[in-house]
C-alpha distance (Angstrom), angle and dihedral (degrees) to the residues before:
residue distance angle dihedral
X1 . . .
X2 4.17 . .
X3 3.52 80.6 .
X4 3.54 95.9 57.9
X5 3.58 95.8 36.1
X6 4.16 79.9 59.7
X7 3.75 100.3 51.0
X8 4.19 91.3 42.2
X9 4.16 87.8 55.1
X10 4.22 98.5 38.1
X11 4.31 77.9 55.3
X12 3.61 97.4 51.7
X13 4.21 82.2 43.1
X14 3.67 80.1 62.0
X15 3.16 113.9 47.3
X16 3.82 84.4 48.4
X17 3.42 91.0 62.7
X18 4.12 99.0 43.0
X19 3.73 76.6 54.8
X20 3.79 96.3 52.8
X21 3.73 84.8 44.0
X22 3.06 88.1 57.7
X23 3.53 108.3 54.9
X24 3.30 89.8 48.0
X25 3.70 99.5 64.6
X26 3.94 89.9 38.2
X27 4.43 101.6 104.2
X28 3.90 109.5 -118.7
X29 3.97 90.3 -121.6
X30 4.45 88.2 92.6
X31 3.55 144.1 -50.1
X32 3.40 145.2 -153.4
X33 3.88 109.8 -126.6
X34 3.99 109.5 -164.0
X35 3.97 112.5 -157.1
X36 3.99 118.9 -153.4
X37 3.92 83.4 -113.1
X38 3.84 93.8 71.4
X39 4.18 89.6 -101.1
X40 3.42 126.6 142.5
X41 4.22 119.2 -148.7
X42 3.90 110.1 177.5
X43 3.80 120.4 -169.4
X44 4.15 132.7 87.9
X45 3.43 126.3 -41.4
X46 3.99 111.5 -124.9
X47 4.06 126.3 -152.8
X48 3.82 107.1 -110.9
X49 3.52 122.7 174.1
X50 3.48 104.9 -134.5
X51 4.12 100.8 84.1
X52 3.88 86.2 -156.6
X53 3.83 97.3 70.0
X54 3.93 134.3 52.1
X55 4.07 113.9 -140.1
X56 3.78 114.0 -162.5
X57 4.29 131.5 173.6
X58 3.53 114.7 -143.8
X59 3.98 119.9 -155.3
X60 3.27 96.4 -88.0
X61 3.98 91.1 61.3
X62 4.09 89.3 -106.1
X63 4.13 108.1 144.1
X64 3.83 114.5 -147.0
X65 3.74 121.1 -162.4
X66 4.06 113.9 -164.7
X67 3.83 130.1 172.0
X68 3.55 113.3 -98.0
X69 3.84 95.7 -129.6
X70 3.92 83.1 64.1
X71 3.56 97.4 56.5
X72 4.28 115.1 99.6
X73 3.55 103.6 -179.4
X74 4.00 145.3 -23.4
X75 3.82 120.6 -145.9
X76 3.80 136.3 172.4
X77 2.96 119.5 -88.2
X78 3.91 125.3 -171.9
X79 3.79 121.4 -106.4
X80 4.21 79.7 -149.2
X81 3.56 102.6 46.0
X82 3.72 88.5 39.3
X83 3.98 95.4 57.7
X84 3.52 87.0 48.8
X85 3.30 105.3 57.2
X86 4.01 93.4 42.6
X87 4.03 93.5 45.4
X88 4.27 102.0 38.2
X89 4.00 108.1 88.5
X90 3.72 105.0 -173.5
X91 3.54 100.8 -161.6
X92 4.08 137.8 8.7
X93 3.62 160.6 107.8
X94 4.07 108.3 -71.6
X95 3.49 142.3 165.7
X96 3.69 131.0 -140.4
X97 4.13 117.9 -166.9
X98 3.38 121.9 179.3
X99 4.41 155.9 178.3
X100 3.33 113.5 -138.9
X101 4.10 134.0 -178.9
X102 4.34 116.0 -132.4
X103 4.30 106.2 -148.9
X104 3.61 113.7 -178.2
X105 3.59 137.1 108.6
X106 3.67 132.9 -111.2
X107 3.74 106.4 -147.6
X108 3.79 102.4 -74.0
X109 3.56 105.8 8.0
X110 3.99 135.7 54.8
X111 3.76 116.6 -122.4
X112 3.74 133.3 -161.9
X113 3.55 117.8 -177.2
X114 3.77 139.0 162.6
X115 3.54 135.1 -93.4
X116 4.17 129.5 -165.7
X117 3.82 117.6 178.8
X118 3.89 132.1 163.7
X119 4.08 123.0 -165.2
X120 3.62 125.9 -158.4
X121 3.68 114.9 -167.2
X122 3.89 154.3 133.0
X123 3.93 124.6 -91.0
X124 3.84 109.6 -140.9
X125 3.68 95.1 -170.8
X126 3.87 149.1 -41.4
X127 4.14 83.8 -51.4
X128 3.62 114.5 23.7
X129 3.73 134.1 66.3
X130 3.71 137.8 160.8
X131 4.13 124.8 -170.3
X132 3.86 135.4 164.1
X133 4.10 110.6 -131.4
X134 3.32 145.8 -170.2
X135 4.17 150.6 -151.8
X136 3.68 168.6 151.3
X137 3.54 113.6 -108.1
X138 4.26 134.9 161.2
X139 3.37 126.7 -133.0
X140 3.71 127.6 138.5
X141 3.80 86.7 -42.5
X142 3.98 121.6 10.8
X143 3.82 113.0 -84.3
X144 3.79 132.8 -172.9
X145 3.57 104.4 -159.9
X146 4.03 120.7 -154.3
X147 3.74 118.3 -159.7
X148 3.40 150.3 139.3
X149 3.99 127.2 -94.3
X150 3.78 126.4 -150.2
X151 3.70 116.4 -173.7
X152 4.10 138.6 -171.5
X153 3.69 125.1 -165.3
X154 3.55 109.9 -160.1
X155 3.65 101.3 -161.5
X156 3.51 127.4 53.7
X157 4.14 88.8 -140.8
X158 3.93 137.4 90.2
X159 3.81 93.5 -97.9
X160 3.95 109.0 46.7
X161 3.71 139.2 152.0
X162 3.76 118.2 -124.4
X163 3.68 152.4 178.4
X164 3.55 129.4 -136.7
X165 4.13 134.9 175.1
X166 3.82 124.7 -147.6
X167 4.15 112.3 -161.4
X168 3.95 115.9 170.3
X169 3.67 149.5 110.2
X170 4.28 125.2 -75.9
X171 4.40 101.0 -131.8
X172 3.88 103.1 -157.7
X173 3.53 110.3 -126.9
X174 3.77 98.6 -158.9
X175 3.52 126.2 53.4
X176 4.18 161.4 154.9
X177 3.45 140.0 -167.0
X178 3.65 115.3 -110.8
X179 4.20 131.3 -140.3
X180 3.88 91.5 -82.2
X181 3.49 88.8 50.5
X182 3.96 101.8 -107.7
X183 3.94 133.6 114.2
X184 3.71 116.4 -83.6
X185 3.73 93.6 -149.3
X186 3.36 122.0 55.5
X187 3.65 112.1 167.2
X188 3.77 126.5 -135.1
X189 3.89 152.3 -118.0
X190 3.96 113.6 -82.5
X191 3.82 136.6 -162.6
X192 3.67 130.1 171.7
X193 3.79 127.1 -177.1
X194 4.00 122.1 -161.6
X195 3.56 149.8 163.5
X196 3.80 129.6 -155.2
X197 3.62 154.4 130.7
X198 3.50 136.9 -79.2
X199 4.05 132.7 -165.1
X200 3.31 120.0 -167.0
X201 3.84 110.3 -146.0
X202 3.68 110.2 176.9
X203 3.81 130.3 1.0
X204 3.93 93.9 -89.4
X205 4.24 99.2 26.6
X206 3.28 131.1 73.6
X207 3.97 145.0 158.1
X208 3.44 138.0 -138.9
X209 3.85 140.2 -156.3
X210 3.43 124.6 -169.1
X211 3.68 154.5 156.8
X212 3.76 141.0 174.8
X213 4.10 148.5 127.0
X214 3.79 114.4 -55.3
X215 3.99 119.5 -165.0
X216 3.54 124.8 -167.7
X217 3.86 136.0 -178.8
X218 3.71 118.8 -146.6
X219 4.15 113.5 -175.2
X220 3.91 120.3 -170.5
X221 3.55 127.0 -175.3
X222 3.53 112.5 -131.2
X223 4.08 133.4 -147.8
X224 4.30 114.7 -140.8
X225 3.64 108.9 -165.5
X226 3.72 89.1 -163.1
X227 4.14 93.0 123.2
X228 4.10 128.3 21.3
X229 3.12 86.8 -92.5
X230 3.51 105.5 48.5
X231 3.69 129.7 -139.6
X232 4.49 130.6 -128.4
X233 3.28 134.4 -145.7
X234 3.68 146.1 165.0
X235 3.59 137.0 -91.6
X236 3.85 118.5 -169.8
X237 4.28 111.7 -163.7
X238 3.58 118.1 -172.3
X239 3.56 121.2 -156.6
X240 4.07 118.2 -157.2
X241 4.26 107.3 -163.6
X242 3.29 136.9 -174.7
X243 3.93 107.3 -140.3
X244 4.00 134.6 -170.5
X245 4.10 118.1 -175.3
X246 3.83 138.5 -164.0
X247 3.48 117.8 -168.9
X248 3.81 149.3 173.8
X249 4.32 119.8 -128.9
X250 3.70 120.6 -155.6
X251 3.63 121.7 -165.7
């Protein structure tokens, strides 16, 4: 029975040490640490000095200490794969906020002016993604434009390029009524194609760089004092920018 006893405590010496071994050869990129349970803990394997227990840090800096008696297996686990599969969302609500910088000209002088927009939307997939957004933006009278955003990721991977397309309307934020009783500003349709790049830095945060052509339409109505009475009309300005964004996702 001793005897027994003896052989049944030299194999679970063993198989501590094959699991030591183990360990030890595993890279410090990630494993794959397989419980007796059936579950599955993947992060880095830490030195402890207690031989008996297993320490490993998960991603989000959590440190787990199990028995060694209830540890199956350890297997590599790539640092690349790894990231991928923590920071890739498929599908989703998100938001995108953003500060962005206006460039154009307006006949004689340059102009740079400020831009702040935030999009709330739904991710389809890995590629496609459609949101409805909003802002504060200056042109020759302040304008918060409402529009639409379409977006295309062209990598399936944390750091991708992309495309996106803005379509919407410019909502003047300051106005008046005019002699014939109607606004003077009206605002005006907007689009504004871009391209960028996006790096995905943690499952729910992101950042984005971009830059592209923005249009906007700006319509005024207009009082003529040619007669007593006076007479209106309209006046359409069109404003061709060059703009460059940095902004924030949340997923």
């Amino acid at each position: 029975m001793i005897h027994l006893n003896l052989i049944g405590c030299n194999f679970q010496f063993v198989s501590m040490i094959v699991l030591l071994i183990g360990y030890c050869n595993v890279s410090q990129s990630q494993q794959a640490v397989t419980l007796t349970n059936g579950s599955i803990i993947k992060g880095i394997v830490l030195p402890i000095t207690d031989s008996t227990k297993v320490r490993v840090q998960t991603s989000d800096g959590s440190q787990w200490v199990f028995e060694a008696e209830n540890v199956q297996d350890v297997q590599s686990w790539p640092e690349k794969e790894s990231k991928q599969v923590e920071l890739s969302k498929s599908s989703g609500y998100y938001n995108i906020s953003d500060l962005g910088l206006l460039m154009g000209n307006d006949g004689v002088y340059s102009t740079v002016t400020i831009s702040a927009q935030t999009v709330s939307g739904y991710r389809f997939n890995e590629n496609w993604s459609l949101g409805l957004g909003v802002g504060i933006e200056s042109f020759s009278v302040p304008l918060a434009p409402v529009f639409i955003e379409g977006q295309y990721y062209l990598l399936k991977k944390r750091f991708t390029p992309f495309i996106a397309l803005q379509g919407g309307y410019g909502v003047p934020l300051e106005n008046s009524i005019g002699n014939d009783g109607k606004r003077i500003n009206r605002g005006g349709v907007m689009f504004n194609p871009m391209v960028g790049i996006k790096n995905q830095v943690s499952k729910n945060i992101g950042l984005t760089f971009s830059g592209g052509y923005r249009y906007q339409q700006s319509i005024t109505n207009q009082n003529y004092w040619w007669f007593s009475e006076g007479d209106t009309g309209l006046i359409r300005t069109e404003y061709n920018r060059i703009v460059f964004r940095l902004g924030f996702i949340f997923s």
